[in-house]
C-alpha positions as CSV (number, residue, x, y, z in Angstrom):
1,X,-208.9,138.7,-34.6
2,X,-205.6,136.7,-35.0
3,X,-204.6,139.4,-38.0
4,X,-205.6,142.3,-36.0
5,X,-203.1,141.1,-33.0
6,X,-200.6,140.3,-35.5
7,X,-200.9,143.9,-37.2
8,X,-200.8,145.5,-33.6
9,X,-197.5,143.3,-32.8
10,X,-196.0,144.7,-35.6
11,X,-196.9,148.0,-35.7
12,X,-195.2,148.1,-32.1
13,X,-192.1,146.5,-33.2
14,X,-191.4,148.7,-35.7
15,X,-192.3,151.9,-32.9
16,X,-189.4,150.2,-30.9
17,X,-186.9,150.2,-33.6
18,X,-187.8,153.7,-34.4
19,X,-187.2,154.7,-30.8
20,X,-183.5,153.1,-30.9
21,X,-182.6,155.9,-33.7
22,X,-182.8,158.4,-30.7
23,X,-179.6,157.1,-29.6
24,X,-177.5,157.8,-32.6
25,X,-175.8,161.3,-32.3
26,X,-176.7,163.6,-35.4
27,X,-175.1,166.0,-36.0
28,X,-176.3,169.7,-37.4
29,X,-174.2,172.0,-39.8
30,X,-174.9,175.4,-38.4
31,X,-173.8,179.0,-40.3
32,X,-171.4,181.0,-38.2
33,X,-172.6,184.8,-37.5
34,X,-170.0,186.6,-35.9
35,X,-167.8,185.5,-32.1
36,X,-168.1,186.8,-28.6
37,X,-167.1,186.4,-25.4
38,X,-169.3,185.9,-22.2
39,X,-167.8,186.6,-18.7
40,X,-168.0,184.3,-16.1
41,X,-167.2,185.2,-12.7
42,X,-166.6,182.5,-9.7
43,X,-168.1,184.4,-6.2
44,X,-165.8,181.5,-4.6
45,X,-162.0,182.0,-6.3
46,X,-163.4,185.4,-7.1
47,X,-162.1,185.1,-10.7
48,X,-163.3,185.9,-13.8
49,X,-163.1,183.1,-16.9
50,X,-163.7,184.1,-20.7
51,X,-166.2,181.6,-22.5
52,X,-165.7,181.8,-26.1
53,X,-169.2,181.3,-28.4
54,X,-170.0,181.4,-31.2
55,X,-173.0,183.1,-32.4
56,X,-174.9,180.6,-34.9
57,X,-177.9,179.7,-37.1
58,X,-179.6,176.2,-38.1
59,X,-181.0,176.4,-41.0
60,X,-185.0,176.2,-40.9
61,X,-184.4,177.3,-37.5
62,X,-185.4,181.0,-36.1
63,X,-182.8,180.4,-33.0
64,X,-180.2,182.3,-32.3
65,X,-177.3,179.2,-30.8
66,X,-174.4,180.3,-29.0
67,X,-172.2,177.1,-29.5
68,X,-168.9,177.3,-26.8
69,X,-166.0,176.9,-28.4
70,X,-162.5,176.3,-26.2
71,X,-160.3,179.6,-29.0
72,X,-161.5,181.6,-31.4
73,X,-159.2,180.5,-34.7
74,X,-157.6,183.1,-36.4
75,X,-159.8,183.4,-39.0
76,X,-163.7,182.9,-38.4
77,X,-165.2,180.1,-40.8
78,X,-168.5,180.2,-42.2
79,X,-170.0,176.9,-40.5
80,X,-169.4,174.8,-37.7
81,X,-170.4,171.2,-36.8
82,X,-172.5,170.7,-33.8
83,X,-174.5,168.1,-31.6
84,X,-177.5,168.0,-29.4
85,X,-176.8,166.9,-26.1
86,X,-179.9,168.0,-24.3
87,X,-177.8,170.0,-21.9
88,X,-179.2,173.5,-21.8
89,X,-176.6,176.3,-20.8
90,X,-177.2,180.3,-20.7
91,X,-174.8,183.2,-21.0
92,X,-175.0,186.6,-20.6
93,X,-173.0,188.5,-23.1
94,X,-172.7,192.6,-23.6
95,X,-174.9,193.3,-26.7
96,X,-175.1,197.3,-27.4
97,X,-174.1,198.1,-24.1
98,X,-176.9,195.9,-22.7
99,X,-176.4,192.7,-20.8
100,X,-178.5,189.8,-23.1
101,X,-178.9,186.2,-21.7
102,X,-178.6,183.8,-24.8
103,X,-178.3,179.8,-25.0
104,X,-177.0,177.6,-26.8
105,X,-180.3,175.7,-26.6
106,X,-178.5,172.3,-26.2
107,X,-176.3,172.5,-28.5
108,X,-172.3,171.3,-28.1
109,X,-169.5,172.5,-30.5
110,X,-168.0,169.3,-32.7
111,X,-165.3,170.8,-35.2
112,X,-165.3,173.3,-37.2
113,X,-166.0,173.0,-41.5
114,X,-163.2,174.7,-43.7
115,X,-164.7,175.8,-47.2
């Protein structure tokens, strides 16, 4: 009985520790697609703002991301650096001539990679 608690103890110990790596920030290498631009339009200032994203893949992942960047660089490069924040935001872009609500499913722009 004593070993059996003891095992139990432990096991949860080690299930605590594992739940402390949740706080570490990863962060995801993610291939770069192509750049838009989604508009957004304040009803109060009556204004419209450019958001600049970046259309991008995850490898092993079948999302499309549309990380927010704050410029386009001159020249696109072929990965970026991103981090899951757990703060879901939508956009509606012009795709074909159609108006498409994408996401960047979380996902926050960190810096770019150069190759």
């Amino acid at each position: 009985m004593k070993k059996g608690l003891t095992k139990i103890m432990a096991l949860l110990s080690l299930s605590g520790l594992a739940s402390c790596a949740n706080g570490i920030e990863k962060e995801y290498t993610m291939s770069v697609k192509e750049s838009c631009i989604a508009y957004v339009t304040s009803e109060v200032q009556e204004e419209t703002h450019d958001i600049y994203l970046i259309h991008c893949k995850k490898s092993l992942s079948t999302l499309n991301y549309y990380i927010e960047v704050s410029e386009l660089p001159d020249k696109l490069p072929e990965k970026l650096v991103a981090k899951k924040t757990g703060k879901k935001i939508n956009y509606h872009i012009d795709i074909d001539g159609k108006d498409e609500k994408v996401s960047n499913h979380g996902y926050e722009f960190v810096k770019w990679l150069n190759n």
